[in-house]
Backbone bond lengths (Angstrom), bond angles and torsions (degrees), N, CA, C in turn:
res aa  C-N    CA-C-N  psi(-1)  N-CA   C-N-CA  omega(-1)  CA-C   N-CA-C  phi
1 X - - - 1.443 - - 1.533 110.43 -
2 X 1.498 123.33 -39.95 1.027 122.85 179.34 1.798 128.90 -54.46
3 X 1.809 85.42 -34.22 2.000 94.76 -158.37 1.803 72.09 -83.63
4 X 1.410 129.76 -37.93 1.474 109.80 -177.88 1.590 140.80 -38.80
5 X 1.392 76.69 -68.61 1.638 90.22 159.44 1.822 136.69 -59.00
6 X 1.369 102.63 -27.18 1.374 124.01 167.66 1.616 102.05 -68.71
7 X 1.329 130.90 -63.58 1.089 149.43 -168.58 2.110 97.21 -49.62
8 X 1.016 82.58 -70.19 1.970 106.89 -176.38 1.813 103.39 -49.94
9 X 1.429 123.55 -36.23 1.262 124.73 -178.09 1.321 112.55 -84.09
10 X 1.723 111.23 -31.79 1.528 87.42 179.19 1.528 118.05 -114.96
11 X 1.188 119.90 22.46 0.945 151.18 -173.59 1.738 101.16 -94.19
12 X 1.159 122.32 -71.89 1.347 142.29 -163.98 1.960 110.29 -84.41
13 X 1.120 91.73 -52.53 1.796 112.55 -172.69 1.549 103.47 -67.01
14 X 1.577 112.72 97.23 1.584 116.76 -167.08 1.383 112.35 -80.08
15 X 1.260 125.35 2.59 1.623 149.77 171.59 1.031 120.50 -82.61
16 X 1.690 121.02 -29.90 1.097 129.71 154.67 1.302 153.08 -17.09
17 X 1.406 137.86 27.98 1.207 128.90 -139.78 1.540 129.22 -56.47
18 X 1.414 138.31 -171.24 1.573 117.10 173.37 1.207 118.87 -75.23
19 X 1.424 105.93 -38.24 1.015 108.35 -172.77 2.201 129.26 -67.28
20 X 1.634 93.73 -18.85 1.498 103.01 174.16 1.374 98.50 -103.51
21 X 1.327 123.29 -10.27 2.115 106.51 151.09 1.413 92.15 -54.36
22 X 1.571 123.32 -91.68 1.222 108.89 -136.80 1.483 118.68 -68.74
23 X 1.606 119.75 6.73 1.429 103.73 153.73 1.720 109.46 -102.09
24 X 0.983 108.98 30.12 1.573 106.13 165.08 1.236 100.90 -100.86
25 X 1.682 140.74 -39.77 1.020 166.71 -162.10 1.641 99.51 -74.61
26 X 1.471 114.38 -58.44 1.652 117.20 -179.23 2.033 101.88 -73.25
27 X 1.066 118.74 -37.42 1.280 111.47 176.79 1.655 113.76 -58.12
28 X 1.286 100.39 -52.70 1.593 116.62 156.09 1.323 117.65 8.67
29 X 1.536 91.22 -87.72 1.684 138.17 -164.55 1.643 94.09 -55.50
30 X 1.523 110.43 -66.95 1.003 127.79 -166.27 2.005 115.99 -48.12
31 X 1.587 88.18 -49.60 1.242 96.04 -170.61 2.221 107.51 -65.95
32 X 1.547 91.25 -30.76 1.433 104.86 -175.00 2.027 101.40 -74.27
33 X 0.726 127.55 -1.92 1.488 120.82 -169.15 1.891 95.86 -133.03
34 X 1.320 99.48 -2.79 1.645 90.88 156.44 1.574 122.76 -84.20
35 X 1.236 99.19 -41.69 1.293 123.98 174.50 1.629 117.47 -72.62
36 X 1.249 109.83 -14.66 1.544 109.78 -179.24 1.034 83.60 -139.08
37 X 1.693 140.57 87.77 1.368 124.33 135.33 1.524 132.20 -13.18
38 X 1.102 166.14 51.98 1.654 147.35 -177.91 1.567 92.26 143.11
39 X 1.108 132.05 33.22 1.594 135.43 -178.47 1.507 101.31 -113.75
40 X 1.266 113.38 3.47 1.854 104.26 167.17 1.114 123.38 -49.58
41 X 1.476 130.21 -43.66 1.232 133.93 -158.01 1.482 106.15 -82.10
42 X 1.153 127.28 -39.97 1.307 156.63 178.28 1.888 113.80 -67.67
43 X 1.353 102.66 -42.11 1.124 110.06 148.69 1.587 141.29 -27.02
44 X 1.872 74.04 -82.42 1.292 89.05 -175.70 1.738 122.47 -81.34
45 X 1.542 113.98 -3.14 1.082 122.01 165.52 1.431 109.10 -86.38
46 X 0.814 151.51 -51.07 1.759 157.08 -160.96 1.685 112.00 -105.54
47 X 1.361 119.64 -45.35 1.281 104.50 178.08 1.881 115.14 -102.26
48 X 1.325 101.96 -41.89 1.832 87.78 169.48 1.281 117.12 -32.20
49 X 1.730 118.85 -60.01 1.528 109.75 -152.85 1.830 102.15 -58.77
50 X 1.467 123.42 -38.88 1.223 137.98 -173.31 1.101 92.50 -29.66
51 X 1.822 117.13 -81.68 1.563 130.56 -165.10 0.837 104.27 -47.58
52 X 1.951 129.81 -39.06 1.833 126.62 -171.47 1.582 103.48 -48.81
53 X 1.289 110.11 -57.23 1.524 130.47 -146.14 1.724 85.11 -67.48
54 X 1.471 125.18 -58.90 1.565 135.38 179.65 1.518 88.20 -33.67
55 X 1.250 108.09 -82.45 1.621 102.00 -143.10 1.791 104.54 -85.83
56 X 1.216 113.93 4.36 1.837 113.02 166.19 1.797 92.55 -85.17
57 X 1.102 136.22 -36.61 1.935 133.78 -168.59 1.732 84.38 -80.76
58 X 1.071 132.91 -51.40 1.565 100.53 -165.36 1.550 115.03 -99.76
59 X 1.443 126.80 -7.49 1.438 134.74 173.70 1.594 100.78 -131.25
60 X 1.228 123.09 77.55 1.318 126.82 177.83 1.298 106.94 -74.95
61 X 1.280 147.07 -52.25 1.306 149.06 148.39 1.617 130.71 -20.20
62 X 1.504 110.10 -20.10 1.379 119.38 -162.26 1.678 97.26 -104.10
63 X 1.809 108.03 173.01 1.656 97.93 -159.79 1.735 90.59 -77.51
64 X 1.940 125.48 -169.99 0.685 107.25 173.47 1.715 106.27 -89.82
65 X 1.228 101.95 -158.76 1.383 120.72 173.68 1.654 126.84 -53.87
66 X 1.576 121.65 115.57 1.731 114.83 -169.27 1.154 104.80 -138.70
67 X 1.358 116.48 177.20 1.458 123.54 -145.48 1.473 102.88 -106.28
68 X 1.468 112.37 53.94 1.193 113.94 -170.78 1.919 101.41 -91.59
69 X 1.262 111.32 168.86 1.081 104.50 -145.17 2.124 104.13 -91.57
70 X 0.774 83.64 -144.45 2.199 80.14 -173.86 1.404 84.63 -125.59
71 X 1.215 153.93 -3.59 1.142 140.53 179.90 1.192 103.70 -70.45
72 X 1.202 112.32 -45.37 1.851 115.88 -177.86 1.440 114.76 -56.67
73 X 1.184 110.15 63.31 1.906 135.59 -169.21 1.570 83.73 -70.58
74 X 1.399 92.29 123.30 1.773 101.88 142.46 1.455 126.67 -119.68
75 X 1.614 119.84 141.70 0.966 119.67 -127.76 1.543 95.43 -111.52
C-alpha cells in the first residue's frame, strides 16, 4: 500500500516537484523497512528499480535516485 500510494502521488500529482518525489520515495523506503525489519535486500531489488523507472519517465533530465536521507521533509 505504501510503494502504491507513493508510486500514484508522484507519478500523477503535477505539483510534485523532483525533489519532494525523492523524499517521498526515501520516506517510502524508510517507512517500508520499519515495518519489515530485514526487507533491504528485497527492497532494493524489487522496489527501488520501480521508483527509478517512476521518477527517470517523468524527470528524465534529473540525477537518478540517492540515499539521501527522509529528513529532507517537504512540507
Amino acid at each position: 500500500m505504501i510503494v502504491e500510494l507513493t508510486h500514484n502521488l508522484i507519478s500523477t500529482d503535477i505539483t510534485v516537484s523532483h525533489r519532494e518525489a525523492r523524499s517521498l520515495v526515501s520516506c517510502a523506503r524508510k517507512a517500508i523497512l520499519d515495518l519489515f525489519p530485514g526487507f533491504e535486500e528485497r527492497y532494493d531489488r524489487i522496489v527501488r528499480p520501480h521508483f527509478e523507472r517512476v521518477l527517470h519517465t517523468r524527470w528524465p533530465d534529473e540525477a537518478a535516485l540517492d540515499e539521501h536521507s527522509c529528513r529532507d521533509l517537504v512540507n
